[in-house]
N, C-alpha and C positions, 0 to 999 in steps of 0.2 A: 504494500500500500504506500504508496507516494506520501511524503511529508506535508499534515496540511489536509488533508482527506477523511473527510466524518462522515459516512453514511447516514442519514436520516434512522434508519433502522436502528445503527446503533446507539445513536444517542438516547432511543426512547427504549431499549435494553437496558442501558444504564440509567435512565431516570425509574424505572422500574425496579432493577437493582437497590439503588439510595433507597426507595420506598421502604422493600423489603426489608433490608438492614438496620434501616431507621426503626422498622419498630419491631426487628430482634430485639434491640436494648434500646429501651425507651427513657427519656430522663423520669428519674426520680429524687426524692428529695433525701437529702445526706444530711449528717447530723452540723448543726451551724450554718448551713448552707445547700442550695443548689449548685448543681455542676455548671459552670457556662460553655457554652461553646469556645475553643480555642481561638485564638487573636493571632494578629501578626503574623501570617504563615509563610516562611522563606523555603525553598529549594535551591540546596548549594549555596545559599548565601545571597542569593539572589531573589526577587520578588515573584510571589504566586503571581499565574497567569489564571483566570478563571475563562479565558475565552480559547473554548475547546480549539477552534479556528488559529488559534496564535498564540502555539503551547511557548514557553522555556525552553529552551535548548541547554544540555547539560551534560558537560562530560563523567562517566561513570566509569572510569578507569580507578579513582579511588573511593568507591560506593557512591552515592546521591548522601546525605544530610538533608533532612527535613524538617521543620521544628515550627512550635505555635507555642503561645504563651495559654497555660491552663489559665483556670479562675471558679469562683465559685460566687454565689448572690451576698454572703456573706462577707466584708474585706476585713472583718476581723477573725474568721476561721481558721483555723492552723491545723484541721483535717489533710489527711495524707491524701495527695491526691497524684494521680498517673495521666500518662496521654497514651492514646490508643491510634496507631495510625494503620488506615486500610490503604491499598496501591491494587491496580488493574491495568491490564492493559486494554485499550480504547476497544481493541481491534476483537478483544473477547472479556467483555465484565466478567463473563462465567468465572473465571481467573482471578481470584482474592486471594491476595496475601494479608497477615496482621503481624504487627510488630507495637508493641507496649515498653514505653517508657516508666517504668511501676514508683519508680521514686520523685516525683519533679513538684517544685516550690510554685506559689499561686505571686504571678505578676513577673515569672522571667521565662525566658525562653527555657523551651523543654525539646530536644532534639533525636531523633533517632535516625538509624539508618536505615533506608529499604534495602529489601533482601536481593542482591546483587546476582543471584542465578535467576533471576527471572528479568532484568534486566537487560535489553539487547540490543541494540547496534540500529540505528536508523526507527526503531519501534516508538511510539507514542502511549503514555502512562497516565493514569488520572489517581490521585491520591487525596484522604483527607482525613479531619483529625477530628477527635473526642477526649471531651476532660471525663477522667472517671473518679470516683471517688466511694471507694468502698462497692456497694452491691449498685450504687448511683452513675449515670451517665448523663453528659450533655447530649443536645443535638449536635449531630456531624455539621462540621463545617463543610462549604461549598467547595467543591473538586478541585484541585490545582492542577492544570499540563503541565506536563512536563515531553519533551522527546529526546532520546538519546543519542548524543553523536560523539563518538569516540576516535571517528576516524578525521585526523587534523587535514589540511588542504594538501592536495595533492602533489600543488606545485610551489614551487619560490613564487615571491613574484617579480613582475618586472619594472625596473624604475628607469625612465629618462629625463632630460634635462632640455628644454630647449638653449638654453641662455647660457650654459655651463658646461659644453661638449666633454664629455670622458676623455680620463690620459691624455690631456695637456693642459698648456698655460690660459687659463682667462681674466681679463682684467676684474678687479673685484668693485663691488661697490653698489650693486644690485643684489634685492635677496633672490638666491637660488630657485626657480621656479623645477616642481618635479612632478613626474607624472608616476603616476603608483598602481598597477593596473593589475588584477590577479592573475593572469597569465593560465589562462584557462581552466581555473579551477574554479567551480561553479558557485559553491560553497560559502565563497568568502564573503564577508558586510562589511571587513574595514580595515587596519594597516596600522601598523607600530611601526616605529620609526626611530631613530638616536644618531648623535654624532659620536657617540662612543658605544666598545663591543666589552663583554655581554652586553644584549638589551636586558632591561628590568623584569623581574619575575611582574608578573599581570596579578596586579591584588583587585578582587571584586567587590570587596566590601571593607568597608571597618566593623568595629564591633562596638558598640552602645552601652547607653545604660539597661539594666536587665537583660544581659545577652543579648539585644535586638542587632540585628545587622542594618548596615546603610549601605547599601550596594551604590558602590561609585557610577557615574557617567564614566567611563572609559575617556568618550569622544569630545568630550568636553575639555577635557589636557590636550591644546593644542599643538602642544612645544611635542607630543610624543605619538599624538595618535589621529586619526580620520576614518572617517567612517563610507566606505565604500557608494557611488552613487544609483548603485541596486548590488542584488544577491551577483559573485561574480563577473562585476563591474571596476570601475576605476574610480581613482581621483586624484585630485591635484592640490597641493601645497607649495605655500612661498617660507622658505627656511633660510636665515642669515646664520652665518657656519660661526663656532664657536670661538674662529678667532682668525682675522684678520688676511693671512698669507700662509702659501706654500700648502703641501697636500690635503685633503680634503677628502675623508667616505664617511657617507651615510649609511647604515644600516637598517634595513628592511625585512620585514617579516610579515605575512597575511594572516588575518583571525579572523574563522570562523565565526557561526549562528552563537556557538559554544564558547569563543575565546580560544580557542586551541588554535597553536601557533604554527603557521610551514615553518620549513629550515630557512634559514636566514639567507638573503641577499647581500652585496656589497654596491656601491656606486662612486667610485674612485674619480676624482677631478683636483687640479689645480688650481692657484687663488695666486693671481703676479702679487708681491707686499707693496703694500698702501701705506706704511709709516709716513708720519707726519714727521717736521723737523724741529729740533730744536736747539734755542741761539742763547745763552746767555748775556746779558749787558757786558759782564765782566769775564772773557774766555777763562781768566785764572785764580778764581778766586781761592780767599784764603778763608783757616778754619773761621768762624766764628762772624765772616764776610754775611751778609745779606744782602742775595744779588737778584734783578730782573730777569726771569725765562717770556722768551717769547717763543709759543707755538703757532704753526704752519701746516694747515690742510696737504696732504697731496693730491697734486692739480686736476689727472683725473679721476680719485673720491671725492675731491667738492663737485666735481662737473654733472657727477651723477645724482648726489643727494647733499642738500648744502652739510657741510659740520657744524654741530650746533652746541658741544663739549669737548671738552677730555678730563680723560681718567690719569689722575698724575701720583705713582706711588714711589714714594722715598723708602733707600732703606741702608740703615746703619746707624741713624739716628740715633739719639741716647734714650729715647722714651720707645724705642722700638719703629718698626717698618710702620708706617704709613701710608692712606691710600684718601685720597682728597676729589673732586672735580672742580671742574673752573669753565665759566661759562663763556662761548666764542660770540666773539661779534659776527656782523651780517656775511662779512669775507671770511669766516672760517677763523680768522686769525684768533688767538689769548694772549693773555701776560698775566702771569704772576710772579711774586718775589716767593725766594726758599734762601732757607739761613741755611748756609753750609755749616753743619753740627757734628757731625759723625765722627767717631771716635779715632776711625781711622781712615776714612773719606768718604765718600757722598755717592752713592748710584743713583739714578734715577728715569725711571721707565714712564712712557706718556703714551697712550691709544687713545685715538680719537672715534667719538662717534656721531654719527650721519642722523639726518634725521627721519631715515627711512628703519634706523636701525640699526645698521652697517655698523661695527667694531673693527678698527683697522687692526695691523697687527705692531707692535710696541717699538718706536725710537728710544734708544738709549743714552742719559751721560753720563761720563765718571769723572772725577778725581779723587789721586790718590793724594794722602799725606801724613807725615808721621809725629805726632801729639804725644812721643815719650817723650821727659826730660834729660836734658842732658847730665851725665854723673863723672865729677870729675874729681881727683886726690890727689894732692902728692904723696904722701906716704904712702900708702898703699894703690901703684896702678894699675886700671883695668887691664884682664888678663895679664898681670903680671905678679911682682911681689917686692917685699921691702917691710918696714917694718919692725913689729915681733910682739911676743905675748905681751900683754901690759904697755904697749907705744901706742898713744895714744894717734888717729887721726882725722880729719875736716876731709868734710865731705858736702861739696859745692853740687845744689840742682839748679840747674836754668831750664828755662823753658825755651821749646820752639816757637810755642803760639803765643797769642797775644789773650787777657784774661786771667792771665794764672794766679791767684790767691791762695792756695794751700798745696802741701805735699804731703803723702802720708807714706812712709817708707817702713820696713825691719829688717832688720840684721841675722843673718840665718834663720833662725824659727824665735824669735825673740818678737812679746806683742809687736804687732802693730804700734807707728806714733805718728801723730800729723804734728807739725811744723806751718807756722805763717809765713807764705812770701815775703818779700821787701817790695819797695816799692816799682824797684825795677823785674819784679816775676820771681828772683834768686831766692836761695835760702840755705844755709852752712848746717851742720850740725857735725859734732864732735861724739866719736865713737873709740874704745879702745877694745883691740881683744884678748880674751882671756885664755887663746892656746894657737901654738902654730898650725898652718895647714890651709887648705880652702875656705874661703869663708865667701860672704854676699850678703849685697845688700840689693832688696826691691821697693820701688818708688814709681807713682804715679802722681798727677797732678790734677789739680780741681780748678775748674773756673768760676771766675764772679756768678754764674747761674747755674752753678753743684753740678757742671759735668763734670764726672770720671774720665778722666782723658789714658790712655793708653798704657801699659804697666811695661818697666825697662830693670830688666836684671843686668848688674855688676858685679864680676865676679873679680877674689883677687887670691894672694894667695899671702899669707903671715910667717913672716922669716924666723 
């Protein structure tokens, strides 16, 4: 029997059936309460279909789940109550199976399995549920379809581009136009999608308060998914690639009535880089300098979609990496000021974006520079020696940079001590040691606004 196909006959078997059944066990009244009829009825996590014509589609590869929230007339009874679930197939009511959930709490979901040997491959199922309670029963709730499909699409599907030709170079700046087509598998409603592999396991629902599920829209995450434009049909998506230049695949898969996934596709393309440029006011600045950047569209990414930001992220900062925007004027162009801080220089990355959406791929600047203080003795010199146990000797820091107000230095494993600058950044201190052999001192320097500037070991050696 074709998917979809109710003979009149047998619908009126199975309203005949319901009758029967119904008044096998007929409600009656239980101690604190009446039984109600069950609520909320999911299959697989998914929503009852009550239109015999446009069952659920449902993979039973790891049994069906079915579940309804018992209840009773009573909301203060704390009587023991069960759900009773009957299943048929459409094609023959004669065919009842029951399965009883004997322990289940009143106001959450109560879930059982159907019995997975009578469950088949393309066949169409009607099932439905009863609170029991003790020698007491609800009325059955109304039918739910369900039909079973276990077998995922047959084929990949197939993706092209017009705008993005496969295995080679395209200018970027446009989002990707792609065409997503089942590839003759009849089966499919609609397409997953990613710029990165594995794709995402496919969640159908969340889970609620009192167990109830929420079965998500798939199709409604656009960034991942589409929904075919009939059964075994196509569709088309505009996608801006994850980042800027250089190669580019999207990944593809077709889902079934059921969600069930083909083997996956690839669609391999290239993206020429679109960095924008940038200029400092000052090519060389120095630590603790606060200097003008000015950024620069490339000519044709603004040709396509004007730039209308950038994303400007610092890193090496003293308060950690950084990631800021700055809003472009009508030409594409910005400015901003950055305080070169960084402890031991300054990188900094800028991608601009279009206002179609378009993410270029990142310009880069650096400089490098070195923020230890200088450590200098006579008596005892670096890498060298001189001295002796008990001679005592000065021990001179200068600074590279400009700012410097303290140093905090120790002598082998001896605390820590900070020492105040002078007025010109310097500062002496007087040390003696108390045995021949290797010895060291480590010292770093702090600025008027509490950076930690760089740590500089001096080694010597004690005559």
């Amino acid at each position: 029997m074709p998917f979809g196909a109710r003979p009149r006959a047998v619908l009126a078997l199975l309203g005949t059936l319901g009758l029967s059944l119904a008044a096998a066990v007929s409600p009656a009244s239980a101690a604190g309460g009446t039984p109600t009829t069950p609520t909320q009825l999911f299959n697989g996590n998914r929503n009852c279909s009550t239109d015999a014509d446009r069952p659920t589609y449902l993979w039973a590869g790891s049994n069906v789940v079915v579940e309804g929230i018992p209840g009773t007339t009573d909301p203060t009874d704390n009587s023991p109550l069960g759900v009773r679930y009957q299943v048929w197939p459409v094609a023959d009511p004669s065919h009842t199976e029951t399965v009883t959930h004997a322990r289940a709490t009143a106001g959450y979901e109560t879930s059982s399995l159907l019995p997975d040997d009578m469950l088949a491959d393309g066949q169409t199922y009607a099932w439905r549920a009863q609170t029991v309670a003790g020698d007491a029963a609800s009325d059955w709730s109304v039918p739910c379809y369900v039909t079973i499909d276990d077998t995922p699409p047959a084929s990949t599907p197939a993706v092209t581009s017009p705008n993005y030709p496969p295995d080679k170079w395209n200018q970027g700046g446009d989002p990707v136009r792609f065409t997503l087509s089942a590839n003759g598998a009849d089966d499919v409603t609609g397409f997953q999608y990613s710029w990165t592999q594995p794709l995402e396991s496919i969640v159908l629902a969340d889970i609620g308060d009192h167990g109830i599920p929420q079965p998500r829209d798939l199709y409604a995450d656009t960034a991942h998914f589409v929904r075919a434009d009939a059964p075994g049909g196509s569709a088309t998506v505009s996608l801006v690639p994850p980042y800027g230049g250089g190669p580019m695949t999207l990944w593809v898969r077709s889902l079934d009535r059921a969600f069930s996934p083909s083997e996956t596709t690839s669609y391999r393309f290239y993206v020429s880089p679109t960095p924008p440029t940038i200029t400092p006011a000052d090519p060389s600045p120095e630590f603790g300098d606060t200097t003008a950047f000015t950024f620069r569209p490339d000519a044709a990414l603004q040709s396509r979609s004007p730039v209308v930001s950038y994303s400007v992220h610092t890193f090496g900062g003293p308060d950690g990496d950084r990631t800021f925007d700055v809003p472009a004027a009508a030409d594409g162009t910005a400015t901003t000021e950055l305080t070169i801080d960084g402890v031991t220089g300054e990188h900094v990355d800028v991608t601009s974006r279009s206002a179609n959406g378009w993410v270029s791929d990142p310009a880069s600047w650096d400089i490098d520079y070195d923020t230890t203080p200088t450590v200098a003795s006579d008596v005892y010199p670096e890498n060298g020696s001189g001295g002796g146990a008990g001679v005592p000797g000065t021990f001179t820091f200068t600074p590279k940079v400009k700012g410097v107000v303290s140093y905090t230095y120790t002598f082998d494993t001896e605390p820590e001590v900070t020492v105040a600058a002078g007025a010109d950044g310097t500062a002496s201190v007087d040390w003696t040691p108390d045995s021949t052999g290797p010895h060291g001192v480590q010292v770093y320097a702090t600025t008027r606004s509490g950076i930690q500037l760089a740590l500089y070991a001096y080694d010597f050696t004690v005559d």
